[in-house]
N, C-alpha and C positions, 0 to 999 in steps of 0.2 A: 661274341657271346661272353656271358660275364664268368666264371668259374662255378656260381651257384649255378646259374641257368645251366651249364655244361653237368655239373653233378647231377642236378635233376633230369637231365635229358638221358643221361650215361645209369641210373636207376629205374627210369624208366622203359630202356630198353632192354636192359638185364631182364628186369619181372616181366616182359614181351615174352622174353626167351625161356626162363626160368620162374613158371609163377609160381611153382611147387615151394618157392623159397619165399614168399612173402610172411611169412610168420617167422624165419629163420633172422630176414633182416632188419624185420620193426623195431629194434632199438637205435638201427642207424634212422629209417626214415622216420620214427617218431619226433628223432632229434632237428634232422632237418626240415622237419615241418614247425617246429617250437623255437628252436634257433640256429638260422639259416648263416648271421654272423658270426657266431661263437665258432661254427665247426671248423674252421680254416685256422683258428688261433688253436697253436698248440698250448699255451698254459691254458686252455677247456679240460677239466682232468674228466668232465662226465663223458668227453668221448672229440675228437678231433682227427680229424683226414689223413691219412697216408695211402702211398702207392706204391706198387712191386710188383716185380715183372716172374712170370712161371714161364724161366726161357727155355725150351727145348734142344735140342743140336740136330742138326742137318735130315738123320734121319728120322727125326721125331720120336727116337725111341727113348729117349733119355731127358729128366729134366736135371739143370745147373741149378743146385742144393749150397747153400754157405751157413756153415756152423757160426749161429751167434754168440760172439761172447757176450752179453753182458743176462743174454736169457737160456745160451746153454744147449741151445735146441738147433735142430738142421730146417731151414726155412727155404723161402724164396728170398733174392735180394729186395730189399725194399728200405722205403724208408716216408719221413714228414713232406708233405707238399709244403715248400718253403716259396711260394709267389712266381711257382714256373704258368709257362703260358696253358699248359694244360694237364689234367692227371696223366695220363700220357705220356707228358714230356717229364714231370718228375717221376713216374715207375723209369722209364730210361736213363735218367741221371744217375739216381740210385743204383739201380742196376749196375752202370758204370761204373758208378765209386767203390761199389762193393768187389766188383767181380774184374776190374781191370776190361772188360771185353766192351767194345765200339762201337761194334757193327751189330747192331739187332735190328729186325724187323717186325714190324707188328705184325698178330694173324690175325684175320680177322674172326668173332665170334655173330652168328648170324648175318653175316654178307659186312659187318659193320667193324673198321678196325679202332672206333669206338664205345663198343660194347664188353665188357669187362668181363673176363672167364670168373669171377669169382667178386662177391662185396661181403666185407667181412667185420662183426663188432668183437674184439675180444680184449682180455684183461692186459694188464703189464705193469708189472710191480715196481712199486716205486724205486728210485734211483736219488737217494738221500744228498749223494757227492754230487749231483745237478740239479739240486733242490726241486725235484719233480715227486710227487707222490703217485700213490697208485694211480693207473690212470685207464683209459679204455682208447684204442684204436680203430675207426673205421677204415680199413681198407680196400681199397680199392688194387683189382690184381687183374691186370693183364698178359696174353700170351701172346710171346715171342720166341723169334729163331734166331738162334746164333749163326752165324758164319762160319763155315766147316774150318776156317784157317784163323779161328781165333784162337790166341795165349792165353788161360785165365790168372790173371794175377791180384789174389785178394787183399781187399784193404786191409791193415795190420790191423786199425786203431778199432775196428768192429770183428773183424770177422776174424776166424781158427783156421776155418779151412775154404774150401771149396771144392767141390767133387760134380761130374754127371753121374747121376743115379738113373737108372732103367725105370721109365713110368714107371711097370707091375711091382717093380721093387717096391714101391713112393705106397700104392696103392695097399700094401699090407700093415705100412705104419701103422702105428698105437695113437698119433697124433691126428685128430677124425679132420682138421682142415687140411692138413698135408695129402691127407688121404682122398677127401672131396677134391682136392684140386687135380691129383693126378688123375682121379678119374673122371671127370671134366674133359681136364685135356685128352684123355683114348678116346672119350665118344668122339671131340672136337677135329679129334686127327683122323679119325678110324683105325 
């Protein structure tokens, strides 16, 4: 399946599960119904693909948070689909690169561990020293479990820190995606 075919099908299973959010996402699928090839090229500054994993630990009470530097903020790890074989497979790359940790595993969201806890359009300010302007990110976020006997060791050259933060912690943030995602993930876990 082609990566478009794969986002459309991985959007269309989201709004199955989630159709409360169709008004929430139409700037990502306006985009992919207008232009289907631009979203994958990241110089697209009106909006282009990433993916990132909201990994929880062992006992699901906790998601792994990595403070970004270059935006300041406590997020999930993630990053640009750069020509992996699936969203999927780059939320897990990323994941890795950020967070030093190996072993994840996908959970699945409605029986599907293709279906995505979260599809996301938001801003990100340009980055002058990479000649990128402002620009807008679709992403795309999946949940995963860490492995009780993982190290986390963060990437220097992005990340500040890295912490497990208690979902209900996640769930009081001021930050309204941070906030949808953890609680996403309590309904998803119980």
């Amino acid at each position: 399946m082609s990566i478009i075919r794969e986002i459309t099908a991985q959007t269309d299973a989201y709004l199955k599960h989630f159709p409360e959010e169709e008004e929430r996402i139409r700037p990502f699928t306006d985009h992919l119904k207008v232009g289907p090839a631009t979203i994958l090229d990241r110089k697209t500054m009106f909006g282009h693909i990433t993916a990132s994993a909201f990994i929880v630990d062992p006992s699901t009470r906790s998601a792994l948070l990595v403070h970004h530097k270059s935006l300041n903020l406590w997020l999930q790890p993630g990053g640009h689909y750069e020509g992996d074989p699936s969203l999927q497979d780059a939320a897990l790359r990323e994941a890795t690169e950020e967070t030093g940790i190996s072993r994840l595993r996908l959970m699945p969201i409605a029986g599907e561990t293709s279906t995505p806890l979260d599809i996301d359009t938001h801003a990100i300010p340009a980055k002058p020293a990479k000649g990128e302007g402002d620009h807008r990110h679709h992403d795309f976020v999946f949940l995963m479990q860490a492995s009780a006997d993982e190290t986390i060791q963060p990437q220097e050259e992005e990340v500040v820190e890295a912490k497990w933060v208690p979902l209900d912690d996640i769930a009081k943030f001021d930050n309204v995606r941070m906030k949808r995602l953890a609680l996403k993930a309590l309904e998803m876990l119980g």
